[in-house]
N, C-alpha and C positions, 0 to 999 in steps of 0.2 A: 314342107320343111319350115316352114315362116312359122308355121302354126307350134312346130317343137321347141323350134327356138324359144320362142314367147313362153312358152310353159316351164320352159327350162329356165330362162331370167325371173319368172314370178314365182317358182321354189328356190329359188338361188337369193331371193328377198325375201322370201318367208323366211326360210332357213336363220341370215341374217337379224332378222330382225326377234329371232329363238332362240338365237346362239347366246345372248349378253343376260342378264341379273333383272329379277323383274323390281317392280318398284317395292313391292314388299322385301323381296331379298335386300334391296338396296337400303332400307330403313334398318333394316333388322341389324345387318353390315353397320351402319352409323351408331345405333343405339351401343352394339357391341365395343366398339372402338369408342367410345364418351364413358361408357364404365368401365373399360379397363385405363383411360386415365384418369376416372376418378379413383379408382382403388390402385395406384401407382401410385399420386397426390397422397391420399390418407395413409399409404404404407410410407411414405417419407416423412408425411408429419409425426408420425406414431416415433421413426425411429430418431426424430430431430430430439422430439420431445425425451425419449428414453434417453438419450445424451446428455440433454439437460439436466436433466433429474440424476444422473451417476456424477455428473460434476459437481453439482449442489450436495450431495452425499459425500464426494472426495473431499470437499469445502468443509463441511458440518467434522466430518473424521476428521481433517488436519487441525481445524480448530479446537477441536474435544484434545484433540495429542499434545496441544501445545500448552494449552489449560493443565492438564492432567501435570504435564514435564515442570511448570513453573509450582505448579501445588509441592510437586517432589523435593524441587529446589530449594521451596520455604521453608518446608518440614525440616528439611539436611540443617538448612541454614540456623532457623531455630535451637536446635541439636546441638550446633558445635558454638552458637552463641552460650548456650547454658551451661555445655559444658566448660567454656571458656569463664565466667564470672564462675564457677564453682570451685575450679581446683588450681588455675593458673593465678601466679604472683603480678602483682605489678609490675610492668615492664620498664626499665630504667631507662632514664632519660639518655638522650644522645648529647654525647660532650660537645660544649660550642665548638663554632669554627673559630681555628686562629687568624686572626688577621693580618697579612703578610705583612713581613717587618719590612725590610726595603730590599730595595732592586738594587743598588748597590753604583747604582748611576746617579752621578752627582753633576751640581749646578750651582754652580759657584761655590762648590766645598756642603752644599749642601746635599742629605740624599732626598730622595726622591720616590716615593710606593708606585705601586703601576697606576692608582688611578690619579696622579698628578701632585697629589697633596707630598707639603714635607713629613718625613719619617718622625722628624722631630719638633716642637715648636721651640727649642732653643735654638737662640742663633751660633752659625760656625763659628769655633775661634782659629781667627788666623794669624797666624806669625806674621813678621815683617816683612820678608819676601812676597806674602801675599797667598801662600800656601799654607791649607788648610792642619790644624795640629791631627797627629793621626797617620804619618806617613802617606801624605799624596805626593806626588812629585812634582 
C-alpha cells in the first residue's frame, strides 16, 4: 500500500510539473504579446499621423478658399470702381449744417445757444424798468 501511494504522489508531480507551458512556449507567448504592441503602437502612430496630415489639407483648403474669395472681391471691386469713374456724375456736395440760432433762454435779456455763447454779440437794449425791448415781461 505505501509503495502505491508513493507512485501515485510521484505521477501526481510529474503530471504537475506537464500540466503548465514549457519555456519555449513561454518565449514564443512573450515574443507574441511585444509584437502585437508593437503593431498596436505603429497602427496609432499611422492613424495620429493621417490626422495630421487631413488637418493640414483642411488648413491649405481654407486658406486657398479665402485667397480665391478676396481675389473675387477685388475683381467685383475693380468692376464697379471703373464702372463708377466711367458713367457716374460728380456727386454734389452736402449743404452745411446750420448753426442753431438760440435756445430762446435768456440772461439778463440776453439769449443764449446751447453751447453757452451769446446768440448775438450786440448788447440787450433795455428800457427803464429794466426789461429787455422785445416783449419780455
Amino acid at each position: 500500500m505505501k509503495k502505491n501511494i508513493l507512485a501515485f504522489i510521484a505521477s501526481g508531480v510529474m503530471l504537475l510539473s506537464a500540466c503548465g507551458p514549457s519555456a519555449e512556449e513561454k518565449a514564443a507567448a512573450e515574443k507574441h504579446r511585444q509584437d502585437s504592441i508593437a503593431k498596436a503602437t505603429a497602427d496609432s502612430l499611422a492613424a495620429v499621423e493621417a490626422a495630421m496630415m487631413a488637418e493640414q489639407q483642411r488648413i491649405q483648403d481654407s486658406i486657398a478658399a479665402v485667397v480665391e474669395q478676396m481675389r473675387q472681391d477685388s475683381i467685383k471691386m475693380a468692376e464697379e470702381m471703373a464702372k463708377m469713374k466711367k458713367g457716374s456724375a460728380p456727386k454734389p456736395k452736402p449743404a452745411p449744417k446750420e448753426e442753431p440760432k438760440g435756445t430762446g433762454v435768456t440772461k439778463g435779456g440776453t439769449e443764449i445757444k446751447s453751447d453757452g455763447t451769446p446768440a448775438s454779440t450786440e448788447p440787450p437794449k433795455v428800457t427803464k424798468g429794466g426789461q429787455p425791448v422785445g416783449g419780455g415781461k
